[in-house]
C-alpha positions as a Python dict, from the first residue, in 0.01 Angstrom:
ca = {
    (1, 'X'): (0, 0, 0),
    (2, 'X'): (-343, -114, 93),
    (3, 'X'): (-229, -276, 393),
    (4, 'X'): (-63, 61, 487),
    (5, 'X'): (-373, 265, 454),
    (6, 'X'): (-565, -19, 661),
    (7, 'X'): (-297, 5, 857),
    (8, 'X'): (-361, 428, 922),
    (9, 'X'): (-712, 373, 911),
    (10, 'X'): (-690, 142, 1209),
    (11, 'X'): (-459, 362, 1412),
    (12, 'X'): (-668, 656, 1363),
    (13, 'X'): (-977, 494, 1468),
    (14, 'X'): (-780, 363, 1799),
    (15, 'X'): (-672, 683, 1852),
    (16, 'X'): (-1022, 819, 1839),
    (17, 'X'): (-1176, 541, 2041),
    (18, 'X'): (-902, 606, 2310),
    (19, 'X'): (-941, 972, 2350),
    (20, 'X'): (-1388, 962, 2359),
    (21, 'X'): (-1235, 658, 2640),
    (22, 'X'): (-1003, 977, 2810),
    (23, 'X'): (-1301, 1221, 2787),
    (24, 'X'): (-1526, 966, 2907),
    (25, 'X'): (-1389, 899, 3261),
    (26, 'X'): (-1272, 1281, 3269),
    (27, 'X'): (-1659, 1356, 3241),
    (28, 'X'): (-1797, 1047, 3502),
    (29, 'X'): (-1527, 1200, 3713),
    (30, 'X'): (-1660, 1558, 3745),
    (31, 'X'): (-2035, 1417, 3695),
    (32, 'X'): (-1962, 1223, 4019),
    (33, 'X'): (-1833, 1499, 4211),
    (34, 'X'): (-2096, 1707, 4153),
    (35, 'X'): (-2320, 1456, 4285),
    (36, 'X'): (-2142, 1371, 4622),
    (37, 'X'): (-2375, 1530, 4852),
    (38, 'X'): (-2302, 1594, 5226),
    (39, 'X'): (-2444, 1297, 5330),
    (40, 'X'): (-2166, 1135, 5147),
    (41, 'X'): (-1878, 1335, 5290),
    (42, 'X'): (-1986, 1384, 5632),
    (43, 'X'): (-1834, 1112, 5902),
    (44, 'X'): (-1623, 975, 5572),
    (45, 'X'): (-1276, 929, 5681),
    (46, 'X'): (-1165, 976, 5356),
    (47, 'X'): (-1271, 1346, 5352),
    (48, 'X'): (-1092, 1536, 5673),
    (49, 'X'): (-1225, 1835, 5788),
    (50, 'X'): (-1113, 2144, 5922),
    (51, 'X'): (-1225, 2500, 6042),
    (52, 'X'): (-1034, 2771, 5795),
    (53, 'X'): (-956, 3148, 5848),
    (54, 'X'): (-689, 3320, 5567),
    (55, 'X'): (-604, 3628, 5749),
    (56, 'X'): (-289, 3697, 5766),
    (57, 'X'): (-296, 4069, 5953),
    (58, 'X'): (-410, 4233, 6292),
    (59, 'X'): (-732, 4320, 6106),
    (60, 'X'): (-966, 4176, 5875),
    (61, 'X'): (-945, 4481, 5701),
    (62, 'X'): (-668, 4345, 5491),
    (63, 'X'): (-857, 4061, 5335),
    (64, 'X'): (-608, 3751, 5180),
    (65, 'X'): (-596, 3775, 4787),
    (66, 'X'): (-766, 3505, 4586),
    (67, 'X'): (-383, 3416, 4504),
    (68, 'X'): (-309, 3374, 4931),
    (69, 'X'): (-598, 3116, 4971),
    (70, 'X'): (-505, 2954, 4655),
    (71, 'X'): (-207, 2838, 4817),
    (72, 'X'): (-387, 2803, 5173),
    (73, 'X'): (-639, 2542, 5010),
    (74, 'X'): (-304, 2340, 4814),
    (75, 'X'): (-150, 2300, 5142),
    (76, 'X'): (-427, 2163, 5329),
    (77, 'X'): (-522, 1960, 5029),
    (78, 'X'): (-180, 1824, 5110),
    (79, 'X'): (-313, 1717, 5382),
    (80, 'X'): (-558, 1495, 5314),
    (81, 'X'): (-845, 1775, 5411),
    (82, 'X'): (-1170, 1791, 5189),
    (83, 'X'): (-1395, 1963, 5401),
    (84, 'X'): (-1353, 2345, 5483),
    (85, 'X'): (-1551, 2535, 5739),
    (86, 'X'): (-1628, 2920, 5663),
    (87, 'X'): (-1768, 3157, 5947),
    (88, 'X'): (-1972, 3472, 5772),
    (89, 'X'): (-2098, 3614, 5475),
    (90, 'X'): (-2116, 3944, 5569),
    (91, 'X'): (-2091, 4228, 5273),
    (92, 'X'): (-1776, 4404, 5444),
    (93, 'X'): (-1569, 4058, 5474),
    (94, 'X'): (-1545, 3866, 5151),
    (95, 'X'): (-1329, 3589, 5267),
    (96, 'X'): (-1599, 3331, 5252),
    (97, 'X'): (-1703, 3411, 4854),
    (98, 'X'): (-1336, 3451, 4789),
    (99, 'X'): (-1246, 3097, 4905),
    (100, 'X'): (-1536, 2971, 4678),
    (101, 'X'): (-1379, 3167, 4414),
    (102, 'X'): (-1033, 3003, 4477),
    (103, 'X'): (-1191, 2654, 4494),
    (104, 'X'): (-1332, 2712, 4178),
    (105, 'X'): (-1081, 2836, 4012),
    (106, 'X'): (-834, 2543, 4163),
    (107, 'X'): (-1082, 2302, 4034),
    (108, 'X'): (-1057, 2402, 3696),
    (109, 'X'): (-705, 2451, 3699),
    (110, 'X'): (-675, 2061, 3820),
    (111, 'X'): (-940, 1842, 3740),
    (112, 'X'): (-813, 1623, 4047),
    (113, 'X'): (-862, 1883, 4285),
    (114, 'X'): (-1179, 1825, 4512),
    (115, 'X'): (-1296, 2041, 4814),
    (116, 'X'): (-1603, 2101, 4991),
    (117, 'X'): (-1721, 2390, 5193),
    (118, 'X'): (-1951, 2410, 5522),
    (119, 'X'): (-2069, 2770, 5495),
    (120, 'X'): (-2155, 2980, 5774),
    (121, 'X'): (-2380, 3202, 5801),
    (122, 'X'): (-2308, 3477, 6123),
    (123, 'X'): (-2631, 3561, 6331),
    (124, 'X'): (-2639, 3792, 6646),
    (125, 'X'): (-2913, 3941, 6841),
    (126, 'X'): (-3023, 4320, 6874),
    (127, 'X'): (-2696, 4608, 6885),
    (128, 'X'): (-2443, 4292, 6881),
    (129, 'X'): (-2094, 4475, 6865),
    (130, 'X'): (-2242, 4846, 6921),
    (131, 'X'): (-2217, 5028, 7240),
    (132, 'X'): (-2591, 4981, 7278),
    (133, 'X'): (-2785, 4778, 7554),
    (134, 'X'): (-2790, 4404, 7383),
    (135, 'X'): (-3148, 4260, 7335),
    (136, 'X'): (-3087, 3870, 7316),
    (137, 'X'): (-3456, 3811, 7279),
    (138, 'X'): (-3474, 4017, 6955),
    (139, 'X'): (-3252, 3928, 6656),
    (140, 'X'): (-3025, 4170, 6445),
    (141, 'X'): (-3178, 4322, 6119),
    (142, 'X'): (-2872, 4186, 5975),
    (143, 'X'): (-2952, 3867, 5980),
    (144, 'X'): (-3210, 3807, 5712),
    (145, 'X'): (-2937, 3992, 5507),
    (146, 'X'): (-2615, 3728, 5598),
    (147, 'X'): (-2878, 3407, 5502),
    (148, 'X'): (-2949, 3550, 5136),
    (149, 'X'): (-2628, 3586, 5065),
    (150, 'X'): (-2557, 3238, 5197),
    (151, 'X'): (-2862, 3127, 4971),
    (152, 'X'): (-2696, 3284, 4702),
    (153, 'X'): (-2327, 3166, 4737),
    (154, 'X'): (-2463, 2815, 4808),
    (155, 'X'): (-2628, 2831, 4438),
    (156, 'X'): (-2350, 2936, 4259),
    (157, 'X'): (-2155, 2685, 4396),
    (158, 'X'): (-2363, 2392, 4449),
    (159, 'X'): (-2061, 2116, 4371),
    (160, 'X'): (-1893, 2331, 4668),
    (161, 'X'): (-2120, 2425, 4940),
    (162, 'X'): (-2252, 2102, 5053),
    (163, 'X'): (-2376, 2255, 5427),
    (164, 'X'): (-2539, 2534, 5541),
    (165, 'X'): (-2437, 2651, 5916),
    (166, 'X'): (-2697, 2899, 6020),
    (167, 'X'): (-2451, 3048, 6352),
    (168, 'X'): (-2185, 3005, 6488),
    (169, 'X'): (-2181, 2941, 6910),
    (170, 'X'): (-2537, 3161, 6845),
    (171, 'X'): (-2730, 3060, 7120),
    (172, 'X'): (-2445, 2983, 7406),
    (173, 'X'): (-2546, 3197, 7706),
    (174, 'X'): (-2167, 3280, 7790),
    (175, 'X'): (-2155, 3466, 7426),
    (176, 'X'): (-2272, 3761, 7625),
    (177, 'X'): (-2196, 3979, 7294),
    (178, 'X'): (-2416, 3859, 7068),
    (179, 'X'): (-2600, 3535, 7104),
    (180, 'X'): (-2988, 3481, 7054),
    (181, 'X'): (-3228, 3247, 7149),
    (182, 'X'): (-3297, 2926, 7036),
    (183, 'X'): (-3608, 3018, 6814),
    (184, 'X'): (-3420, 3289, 6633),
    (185, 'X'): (-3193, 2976, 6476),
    (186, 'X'): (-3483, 2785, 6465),
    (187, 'X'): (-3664, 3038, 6221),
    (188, 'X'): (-3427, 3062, 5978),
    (189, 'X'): (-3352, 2674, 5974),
    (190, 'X'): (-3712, 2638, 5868),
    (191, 'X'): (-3687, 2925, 5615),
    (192, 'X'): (-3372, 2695, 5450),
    (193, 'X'): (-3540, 2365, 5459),
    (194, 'X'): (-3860, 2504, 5271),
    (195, 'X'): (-3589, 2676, 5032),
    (196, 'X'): (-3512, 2302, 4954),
    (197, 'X'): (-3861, 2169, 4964),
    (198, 'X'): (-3925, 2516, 4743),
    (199, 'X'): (-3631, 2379, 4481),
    (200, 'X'): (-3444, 2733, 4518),
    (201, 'X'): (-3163, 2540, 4733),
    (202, 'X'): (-3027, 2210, 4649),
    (203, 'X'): (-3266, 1923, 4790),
    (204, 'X'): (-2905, 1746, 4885),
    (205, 'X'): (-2767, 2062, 5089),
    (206, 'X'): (-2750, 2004, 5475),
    (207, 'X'): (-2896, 2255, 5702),
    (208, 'X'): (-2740, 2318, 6052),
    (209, 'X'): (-2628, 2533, 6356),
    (210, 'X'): (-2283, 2501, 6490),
    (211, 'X'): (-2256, 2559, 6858),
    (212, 'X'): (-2122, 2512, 7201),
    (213, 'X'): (-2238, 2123, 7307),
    (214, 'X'): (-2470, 2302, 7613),
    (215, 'X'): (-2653, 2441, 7372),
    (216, 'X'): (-2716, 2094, 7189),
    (217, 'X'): (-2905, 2013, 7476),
    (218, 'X'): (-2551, 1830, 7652),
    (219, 'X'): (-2528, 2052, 7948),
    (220, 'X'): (-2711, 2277, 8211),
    (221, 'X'): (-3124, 2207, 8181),
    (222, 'X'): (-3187, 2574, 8110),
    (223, 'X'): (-3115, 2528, 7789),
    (224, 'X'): (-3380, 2162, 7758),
    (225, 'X'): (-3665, 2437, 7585),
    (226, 'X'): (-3929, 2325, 7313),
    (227, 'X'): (-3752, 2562, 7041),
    (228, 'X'): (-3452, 2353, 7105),
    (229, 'X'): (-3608, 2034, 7083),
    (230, 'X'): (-3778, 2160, 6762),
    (231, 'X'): (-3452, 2294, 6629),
    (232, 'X'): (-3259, 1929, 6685),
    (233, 'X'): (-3563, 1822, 6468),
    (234, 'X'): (-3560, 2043, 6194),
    (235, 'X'): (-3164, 2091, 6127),
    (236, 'X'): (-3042, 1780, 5875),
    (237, 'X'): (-2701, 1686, 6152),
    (238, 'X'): (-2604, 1877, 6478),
    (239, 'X'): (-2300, 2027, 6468),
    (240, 'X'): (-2105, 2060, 6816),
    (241, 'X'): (-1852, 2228, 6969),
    (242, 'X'): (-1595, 2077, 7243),
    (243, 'X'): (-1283, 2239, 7410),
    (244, 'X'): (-1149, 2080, 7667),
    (245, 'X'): (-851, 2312, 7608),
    (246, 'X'): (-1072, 2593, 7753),
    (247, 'X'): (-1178, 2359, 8070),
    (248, 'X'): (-875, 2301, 8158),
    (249, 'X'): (-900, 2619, 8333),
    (250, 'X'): (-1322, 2639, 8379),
    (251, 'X'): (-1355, 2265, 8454),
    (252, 'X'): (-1023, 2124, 8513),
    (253, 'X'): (-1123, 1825, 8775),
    (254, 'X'): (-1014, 1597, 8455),
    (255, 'X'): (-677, 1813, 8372),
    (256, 'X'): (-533, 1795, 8688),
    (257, 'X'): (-249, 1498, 8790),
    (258, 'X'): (-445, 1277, 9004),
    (259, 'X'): (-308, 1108, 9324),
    (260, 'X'): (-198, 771, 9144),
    (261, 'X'): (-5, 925, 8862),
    (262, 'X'): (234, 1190, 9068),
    (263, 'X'): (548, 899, 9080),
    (264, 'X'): (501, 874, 8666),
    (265, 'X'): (775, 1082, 8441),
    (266, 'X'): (666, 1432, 8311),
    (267, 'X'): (585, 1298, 7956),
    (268, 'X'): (397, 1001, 8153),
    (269, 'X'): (184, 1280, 8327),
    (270, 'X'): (153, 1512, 8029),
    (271, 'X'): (37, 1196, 7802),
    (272, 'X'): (-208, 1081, 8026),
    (273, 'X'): (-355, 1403, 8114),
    (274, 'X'): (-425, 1401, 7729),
    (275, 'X'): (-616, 1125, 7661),
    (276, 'X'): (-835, 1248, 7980),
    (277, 'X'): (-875, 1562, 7800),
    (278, 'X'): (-1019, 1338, 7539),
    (279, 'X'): (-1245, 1094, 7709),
    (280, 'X'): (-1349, 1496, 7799),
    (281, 'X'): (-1479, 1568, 7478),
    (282, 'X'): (-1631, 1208, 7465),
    (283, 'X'): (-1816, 1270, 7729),
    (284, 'X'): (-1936, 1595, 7577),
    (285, 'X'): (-2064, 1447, 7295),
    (286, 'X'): (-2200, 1156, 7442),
    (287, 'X'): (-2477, 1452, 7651),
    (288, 'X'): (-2612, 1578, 7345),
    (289, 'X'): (-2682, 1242, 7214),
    (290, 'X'): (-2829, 1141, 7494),
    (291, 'X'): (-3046, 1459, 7526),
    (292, 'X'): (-3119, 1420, 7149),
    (293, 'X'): (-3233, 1077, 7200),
    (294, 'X'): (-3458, 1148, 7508),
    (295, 'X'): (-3693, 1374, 7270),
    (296, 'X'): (-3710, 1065, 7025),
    (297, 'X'): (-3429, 1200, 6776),
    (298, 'X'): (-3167, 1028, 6555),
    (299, 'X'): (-2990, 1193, 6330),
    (300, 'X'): (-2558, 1227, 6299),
    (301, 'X'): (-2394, 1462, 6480),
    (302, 'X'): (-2069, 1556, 6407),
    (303, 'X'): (-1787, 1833, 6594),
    (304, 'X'): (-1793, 2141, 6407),
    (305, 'X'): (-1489, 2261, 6666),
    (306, 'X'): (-1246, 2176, 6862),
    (307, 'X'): (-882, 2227, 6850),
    (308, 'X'): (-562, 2312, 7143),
    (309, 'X'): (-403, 2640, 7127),
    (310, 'X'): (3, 2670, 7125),
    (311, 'X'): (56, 3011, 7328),
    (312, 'X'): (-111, 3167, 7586),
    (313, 'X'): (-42, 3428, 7814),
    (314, 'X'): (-314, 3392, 8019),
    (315, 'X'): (-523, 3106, 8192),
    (316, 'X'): (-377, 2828, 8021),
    (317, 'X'): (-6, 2907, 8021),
    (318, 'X'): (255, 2883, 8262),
    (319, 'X'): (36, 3113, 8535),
    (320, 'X'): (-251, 2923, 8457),
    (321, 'X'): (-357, 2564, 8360),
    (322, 'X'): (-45, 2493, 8225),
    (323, 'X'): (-224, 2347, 7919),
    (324, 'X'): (-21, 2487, 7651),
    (325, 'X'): (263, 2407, 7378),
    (326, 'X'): (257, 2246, 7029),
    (327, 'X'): (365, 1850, 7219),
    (328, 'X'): (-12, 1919, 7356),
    (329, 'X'): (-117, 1993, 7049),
    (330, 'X'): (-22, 1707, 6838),
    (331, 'X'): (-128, 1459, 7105),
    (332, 'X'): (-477, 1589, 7109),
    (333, 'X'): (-498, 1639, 6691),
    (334, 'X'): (-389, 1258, 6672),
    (335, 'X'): (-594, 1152, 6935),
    (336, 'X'): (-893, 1352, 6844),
    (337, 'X'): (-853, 1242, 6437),
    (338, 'X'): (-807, 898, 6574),
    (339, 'X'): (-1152, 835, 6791),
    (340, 'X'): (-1341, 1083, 6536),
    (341, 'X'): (-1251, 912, 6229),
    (342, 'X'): (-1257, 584, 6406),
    (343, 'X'): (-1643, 635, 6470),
    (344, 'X'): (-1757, 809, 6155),
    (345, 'X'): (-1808, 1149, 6298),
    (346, 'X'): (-1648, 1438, 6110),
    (347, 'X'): (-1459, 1693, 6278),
    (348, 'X'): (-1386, 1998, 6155),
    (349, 'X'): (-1023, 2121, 6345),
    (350, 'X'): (-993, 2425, 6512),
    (351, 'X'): (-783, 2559, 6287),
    (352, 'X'): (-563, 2540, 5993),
    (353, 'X'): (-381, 2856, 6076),
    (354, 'X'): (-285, 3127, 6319),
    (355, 'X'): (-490, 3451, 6321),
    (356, 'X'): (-338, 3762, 6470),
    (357, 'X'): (-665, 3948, 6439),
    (358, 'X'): (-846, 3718, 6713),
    (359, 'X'): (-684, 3901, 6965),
    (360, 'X'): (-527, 4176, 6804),
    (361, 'X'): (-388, 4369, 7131),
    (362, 'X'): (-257, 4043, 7309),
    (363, 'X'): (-1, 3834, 7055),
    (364, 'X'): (53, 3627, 7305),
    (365, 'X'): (-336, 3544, 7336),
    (366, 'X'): (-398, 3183, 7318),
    (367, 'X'): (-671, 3279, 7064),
    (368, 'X'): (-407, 3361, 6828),
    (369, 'X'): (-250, 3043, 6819),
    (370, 'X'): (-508, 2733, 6765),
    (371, 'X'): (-395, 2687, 6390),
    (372, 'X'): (-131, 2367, 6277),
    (373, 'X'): (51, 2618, 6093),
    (374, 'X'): (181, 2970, 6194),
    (375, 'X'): (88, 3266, 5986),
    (376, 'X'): (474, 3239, 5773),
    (377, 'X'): (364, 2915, 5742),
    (378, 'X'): (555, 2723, 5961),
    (379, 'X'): (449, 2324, 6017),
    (380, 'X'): (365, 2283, 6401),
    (381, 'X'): (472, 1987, 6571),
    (382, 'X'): (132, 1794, 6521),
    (383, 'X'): (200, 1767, 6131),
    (384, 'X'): (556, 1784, 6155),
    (385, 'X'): (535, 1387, 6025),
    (386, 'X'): (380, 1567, 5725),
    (387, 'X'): (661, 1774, 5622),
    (388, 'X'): (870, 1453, 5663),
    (389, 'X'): (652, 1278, 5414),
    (390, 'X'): (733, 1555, 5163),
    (391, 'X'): (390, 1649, 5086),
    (392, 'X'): (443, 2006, 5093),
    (393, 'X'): (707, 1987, 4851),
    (394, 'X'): (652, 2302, 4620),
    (395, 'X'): (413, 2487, 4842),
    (396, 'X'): (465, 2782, 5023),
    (397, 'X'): (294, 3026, 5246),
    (398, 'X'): (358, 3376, 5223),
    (399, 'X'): (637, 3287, 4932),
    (400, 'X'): (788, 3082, 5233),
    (401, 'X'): (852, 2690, 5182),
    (402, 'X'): (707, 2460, 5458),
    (403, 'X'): (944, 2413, 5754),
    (404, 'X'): (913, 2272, 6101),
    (405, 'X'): (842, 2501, 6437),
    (406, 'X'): (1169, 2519, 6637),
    (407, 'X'): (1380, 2365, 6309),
    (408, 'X'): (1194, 2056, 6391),
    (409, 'X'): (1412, 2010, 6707),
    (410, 'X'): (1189, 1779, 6951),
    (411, 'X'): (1426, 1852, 7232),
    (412, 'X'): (1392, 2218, 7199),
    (413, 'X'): (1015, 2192, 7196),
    (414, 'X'): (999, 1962, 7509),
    (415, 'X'): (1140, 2281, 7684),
    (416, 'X'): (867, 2461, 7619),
    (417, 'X'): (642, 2154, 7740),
    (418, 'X'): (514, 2232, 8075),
    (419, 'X'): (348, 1921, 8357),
    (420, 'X'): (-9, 1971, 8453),
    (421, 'X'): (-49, 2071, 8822),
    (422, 'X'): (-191, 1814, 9091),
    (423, 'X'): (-549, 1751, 9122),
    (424, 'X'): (-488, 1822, 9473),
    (425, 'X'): (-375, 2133, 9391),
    (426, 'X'): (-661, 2248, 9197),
    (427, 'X'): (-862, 2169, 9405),
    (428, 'X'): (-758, 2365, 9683),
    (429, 'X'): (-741, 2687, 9451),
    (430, 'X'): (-1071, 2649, 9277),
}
């Protein structure tokens, strides 16, 4: 009987050791993730980035439910992707709290469940988006508004909000609508950074701009000012933006089928015309560093955007550049993941899905059509591996399972699949 009891006694104690064990690593677990700090997710392969939008309608009137971006977040999870990029704060659009929300609430629904936001805060310059004369030397009133509310967000949600993005392609001259000047940015990246110094923002939060690579110093010298160069200084990473989707029709001298490829095969042509469109963006991001460097900076920098649209009805379709289809797609996502990742430098996709709003009187408008996945939630050919894999197995968008554009026929696609035209013939047009 004793030997019983010792027996219990034994077992019970076990029991109890093995559970404080359980609770243990549960706790280290969530005591580490609340301590990974951008610094340790930014250029990590491990933690893939991309830039996310929920809407699902012509307007973003109709804002997704909590429930909708719940299941956005578990797809792209799926993925592999850690590392969400948000747009705006602004009172009338709640898109940006709600995905906190849904993050939250996935997080304690799932211990295992870990993502990250970059958070953006949207600044514009005098009567942006009124029928009033722009002023792009004075800054909205609305601005000081959008960067407490960012403040806020970002301490509600500090194991979230790991970067701060004060505008988004703000000070790029060919945002005629809206953009500022470079000490406008510059004013409120100070105002963040002595928030940290201050203690009313997280010392580990990351403070930056995301915008086009000309305005990072990379292109035309009117934009080599001293706010810039004091910007570069004060933000914690520069975030740039690359497209050479977009130059394919402004810039194509790269896009176009050079003399010594015209005897290759279409695919031939098409594949090489995509890794040009890469050593593009390379190039790109090679100017800023440069610039940064020449005004004695080093600090990461990192692509807050780029991505390939899959329909377009106007300069880079069929009457245009030619550019377009989801085989173009998937070669630059692979090839772009593939030197990004390679090199440490984090790049947050352009985008996870479709968004009819964009251009909400053209359907057909390429800006419609950058995300992997359509708005039923349809797999586009560059993840198409992914619904192979199974990984979306029990997700759905929309109530819709996870299927493959065109029924996952590659032969259909290729249809759609148009050649670049000749260099030669560019260049007589342009």
């Amino acid at each position: 009987m004793k030997s019983k009891v010792n027996l219990l006694v034994i077992t019970i104690v076990s029991i109890f050791i093995w559970s404080c064990n359980q609770i243990s690593k549960e706790e280290k677990e969530m005591q580490t993730r609340q301590k990974v700090t951008a610094k340790d997710i930014l250029g990590n392969p491990d933690y893939l980035a991309i830039s996310y939008g929920g809407y699902r309608e012509k307007s973003r009137d109709s804002q997704p439910t909590v429930k909708e971006l719940k299941d956005d977040l578990k797809l792209l999870s799926a993925m592999g992707i850690k590392i969400l990029r948000t747009y705006n704060v602004q009172p009338n659009l709640p898109h940006a709290s709600n995905v906190l929300k849904a993050i939250d609430e996935l997080k304690k629904e799932d211990s295992n469940f870990e993502m990250y936001v970059m958070l953006g805060a949207w600044i514009d310059c005098l009567n942006a988006w009124t029928d009033q004369p722009v002023n792009h030397d004075i800054e909205s009133p609305n601005n000081a508004g959008e960067i407490d509310r960012a403040v806020a967000l970002a301490n509600q949600y500090p194991d979230i909000v790991k970067v701060i993005a004060v505008g988004n392609e703000a000070m790029v001259k060919w945002a005629t609508s809206y953009y500022v000047q470079p000490n406008v940015i510059l004013k409120w990246v100070k105002y963040l950074q002595s928030l940290k110094k201050e203690g009313k923002l997280s010392k580990e939060l990351w403070i930056t701009s995301s915008d086009d690579f000309a305005s990072w110093g990379g292109g035309d010298n009117l934009y080599h000012v001293k706010d810039l160069e004091d910007l570069i200084k004060s933000v914690d990473y520069i975030s740039m933006h690359t497209y050479p989707y977009h130059n394919t029709h402004y810039n194509p001298e790269f896009w176009g089928v050079p003399q010594s490829e015209e005897n290759l095969s279409s695919k031939q042509k098409i594949d090489a015309a995509m890794k040009r469109a890469i050593e593009f963006s390379k190039r790109q991001y090679d100017s800023v560093y440069k610039y940064m460097k020449s005004i004695g900076v080093h600090k990461p920098i990192h692509i807050g955007e780029t991505g390939w649209a899959t329909v377009s009805s106007g300069f880079y379709g069929s009457n245009g550049s030619k550019a377009t289809d989801e085989y173009k797609q998937g070669l630059y996502y692979n090839l772009m993941r593939e030197w990004t990742n390679s090199e440490r430098i984090s790049c947050f996709y352009f985008e996870a899905f479709n968004e009819k709003w964009k251009d909400a009187e053209h359907p057909n408008g390429s800006e419609n059509h950058f995300g992997l996945f359509t708005i039923d939630g349809k797999a586009k050919y560059p993840i198409w591996d992914l619904v192979d894999k199974n990984v979306f197995i029990g997700l759905s968008r929309n109530g819709q399972p996870i299927t493959k554009t065109y029924e996952g026929d590659i032969n259909a696609l290729m249809k759609d699949v148009l050649v670049p035209p000749a260099l030669s013939e560019i260049m007589v047009n342009r």
